[in-house]
C-alpha positions as CSV (number, residue, x, y, z in Angstrom):
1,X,9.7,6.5,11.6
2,X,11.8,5.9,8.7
3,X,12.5,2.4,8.1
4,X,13.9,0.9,5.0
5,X,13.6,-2.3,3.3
6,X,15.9,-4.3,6.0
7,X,14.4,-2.9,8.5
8,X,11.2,-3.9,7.3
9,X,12.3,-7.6,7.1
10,X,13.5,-7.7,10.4
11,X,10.1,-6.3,11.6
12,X,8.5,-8.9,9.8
13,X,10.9,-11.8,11.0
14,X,10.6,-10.1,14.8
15,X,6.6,-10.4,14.4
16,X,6.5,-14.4,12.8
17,X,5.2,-12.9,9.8
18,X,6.1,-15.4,6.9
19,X,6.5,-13.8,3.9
20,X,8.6,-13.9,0.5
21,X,10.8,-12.0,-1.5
22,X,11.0,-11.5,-5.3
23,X,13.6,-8.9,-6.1
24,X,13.0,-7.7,-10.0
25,X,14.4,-4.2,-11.9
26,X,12.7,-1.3,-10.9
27,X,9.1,-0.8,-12.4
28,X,7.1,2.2,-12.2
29,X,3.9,1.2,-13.0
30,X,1.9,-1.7,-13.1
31,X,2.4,-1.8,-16.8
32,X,6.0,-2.2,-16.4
33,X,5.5,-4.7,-13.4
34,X,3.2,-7.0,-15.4
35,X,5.9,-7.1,-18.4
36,X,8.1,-9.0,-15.9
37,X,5.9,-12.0,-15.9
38,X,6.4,-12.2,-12.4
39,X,5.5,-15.6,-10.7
40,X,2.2,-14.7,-8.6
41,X,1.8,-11.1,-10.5
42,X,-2.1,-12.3,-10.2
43,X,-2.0,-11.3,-6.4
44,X,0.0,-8.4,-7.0
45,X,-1.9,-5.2,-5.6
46,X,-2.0,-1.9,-7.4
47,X,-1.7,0.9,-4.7
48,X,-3.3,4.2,-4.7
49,X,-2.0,7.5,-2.4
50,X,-5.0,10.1,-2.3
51,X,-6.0,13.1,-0.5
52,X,-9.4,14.7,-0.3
53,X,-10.1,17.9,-2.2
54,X,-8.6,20.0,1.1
55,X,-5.4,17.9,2.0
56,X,-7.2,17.7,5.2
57,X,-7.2,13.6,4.8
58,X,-4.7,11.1,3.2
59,X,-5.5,7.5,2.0
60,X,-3.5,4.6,0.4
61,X,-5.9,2.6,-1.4
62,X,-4.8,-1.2,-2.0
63,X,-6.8,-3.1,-4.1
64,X,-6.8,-6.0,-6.7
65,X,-3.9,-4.9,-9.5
66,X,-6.4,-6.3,-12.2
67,X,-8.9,-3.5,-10.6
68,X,-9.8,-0.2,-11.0
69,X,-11.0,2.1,-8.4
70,X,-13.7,4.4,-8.7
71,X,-13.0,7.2,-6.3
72,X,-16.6,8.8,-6.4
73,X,-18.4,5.2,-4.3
74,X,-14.8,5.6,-2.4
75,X,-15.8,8.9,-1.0
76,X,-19.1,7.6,-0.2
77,X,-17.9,4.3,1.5
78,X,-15.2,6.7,3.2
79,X,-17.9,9.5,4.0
80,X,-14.9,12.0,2.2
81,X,-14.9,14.7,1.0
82,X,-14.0,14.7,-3.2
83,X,-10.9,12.6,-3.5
84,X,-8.0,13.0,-6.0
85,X,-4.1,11.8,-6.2
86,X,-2.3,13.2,-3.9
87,X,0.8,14.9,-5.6
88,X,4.2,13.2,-5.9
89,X,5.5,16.0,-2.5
90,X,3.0,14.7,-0.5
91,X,3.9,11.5,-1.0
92,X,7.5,12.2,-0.2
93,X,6.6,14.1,2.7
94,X,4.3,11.8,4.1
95,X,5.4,8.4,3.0
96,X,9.3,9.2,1.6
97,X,8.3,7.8,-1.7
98,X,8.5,8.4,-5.4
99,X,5.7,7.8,-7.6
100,X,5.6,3.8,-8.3
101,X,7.1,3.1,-5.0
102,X,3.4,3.2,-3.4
103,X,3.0,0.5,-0.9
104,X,0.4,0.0,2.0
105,X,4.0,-0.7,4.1
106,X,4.6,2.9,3.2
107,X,2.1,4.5,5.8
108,X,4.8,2.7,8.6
109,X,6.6,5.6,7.6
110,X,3.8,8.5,7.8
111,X,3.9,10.8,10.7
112,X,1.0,8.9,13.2
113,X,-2.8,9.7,12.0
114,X,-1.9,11.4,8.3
115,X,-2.4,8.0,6.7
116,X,-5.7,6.3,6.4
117,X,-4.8,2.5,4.7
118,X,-7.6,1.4,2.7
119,X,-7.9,-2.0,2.2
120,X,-10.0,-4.5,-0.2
121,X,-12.7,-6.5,2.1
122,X,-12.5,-9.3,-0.5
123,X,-8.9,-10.1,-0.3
124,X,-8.7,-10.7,3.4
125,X,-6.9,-13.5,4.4
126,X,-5.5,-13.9,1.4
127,X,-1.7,-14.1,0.3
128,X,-0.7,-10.1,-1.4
129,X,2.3,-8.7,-3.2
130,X,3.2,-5.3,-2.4
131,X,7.0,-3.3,-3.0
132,X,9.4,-3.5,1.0
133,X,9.1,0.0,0.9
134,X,11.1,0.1,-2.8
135,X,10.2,-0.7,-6.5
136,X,12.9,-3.3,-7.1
137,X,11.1,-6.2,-5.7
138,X,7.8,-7.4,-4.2
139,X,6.6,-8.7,-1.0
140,X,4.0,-11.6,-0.5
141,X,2.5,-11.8,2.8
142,X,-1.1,-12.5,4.3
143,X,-3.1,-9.3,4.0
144,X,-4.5,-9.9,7.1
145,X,-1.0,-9.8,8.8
146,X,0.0,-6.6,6.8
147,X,-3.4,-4.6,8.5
148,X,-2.3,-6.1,12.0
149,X,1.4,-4.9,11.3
150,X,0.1,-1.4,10.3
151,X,-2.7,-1.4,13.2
152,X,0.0,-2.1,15.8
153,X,2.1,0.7,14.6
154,X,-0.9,3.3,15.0
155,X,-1.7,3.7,11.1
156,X,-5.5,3.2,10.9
157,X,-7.0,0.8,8.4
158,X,-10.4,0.2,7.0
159,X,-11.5,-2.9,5.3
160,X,-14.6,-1.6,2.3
161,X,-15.4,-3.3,-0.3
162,X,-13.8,-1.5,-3.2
């Protein structure tokens, strides 16, 4: 399914699922996004799009932008094989995004079961920012209603503690 940022909004709005909207200039990195001084960048979440070592399995990885992730305790939470970025094709392909467009909203657009959504255990229930599906603003929503969102459309999620 291919949805785009209005389409995401309406899903939202058809679901009850508050949520607001701070459009911004395009950023490409969370670099770029924290020279904005964006009001609430402190629950802004970095997003990662990996593949294990076979392109056999795809996650999105969203987790605490102040955060890094070390992918070797990932693959043993996950029980993966070695994981790595998945190249910028694969993301088009699966997701239709560019490189800095990575959102957890993105797997609404993956072909059913190629997207695993990975999500931080300690930020549940709490208020996120991620892109609509684009880099020129940012979302916040309850993290809790993004998984149900995601788990309702048949993308699986996992809550580890990352």
């Amino acid at each position: 399914m291919r949805i785009d940022r209005q389409d995401l909004y309406a899903l939202l709005r058809a679901r009850n699922i508050p949520y607001e909207e701070t459009a911004h200039p395009a950023v490409w990195s969370m670099e770029e996004l924290h020279a904005l001084c964006l009001p609430g960048e402190e629950r802004i979440l970095k997003n990662l799009f990996l593949q294990d070592d076979k392109k056999r399995r795809y996650y999105l990885v969203a987790i605490d932008g102040g955060r890094t992730a070390d992918l070797k305790a990932l693959r043993r939470t996950l029980d993966s094989r070695p994981l790595r970025f998945a190249d910028a094709a694969d993301l088009e392909r699966l997701l239709g995004l560019l490189p800095g467009q990575v959102t957890p909203l993105g797997a609404l657009r993956a072909p059913a079961g190629t997207v695993t959504v990975v999500l931080d255990a300690s930020l549940r229930g709490r208020t996120v920012g991620v892109h609509p599906l684009e880099n020129t603003a940012t979302t916040f929503l309850n993290l809790d209603d993004l998984a149900a969102l995601l788990e309702d459309h048949g993308v699986p999620v996992i809550w580890c503690p990352l």
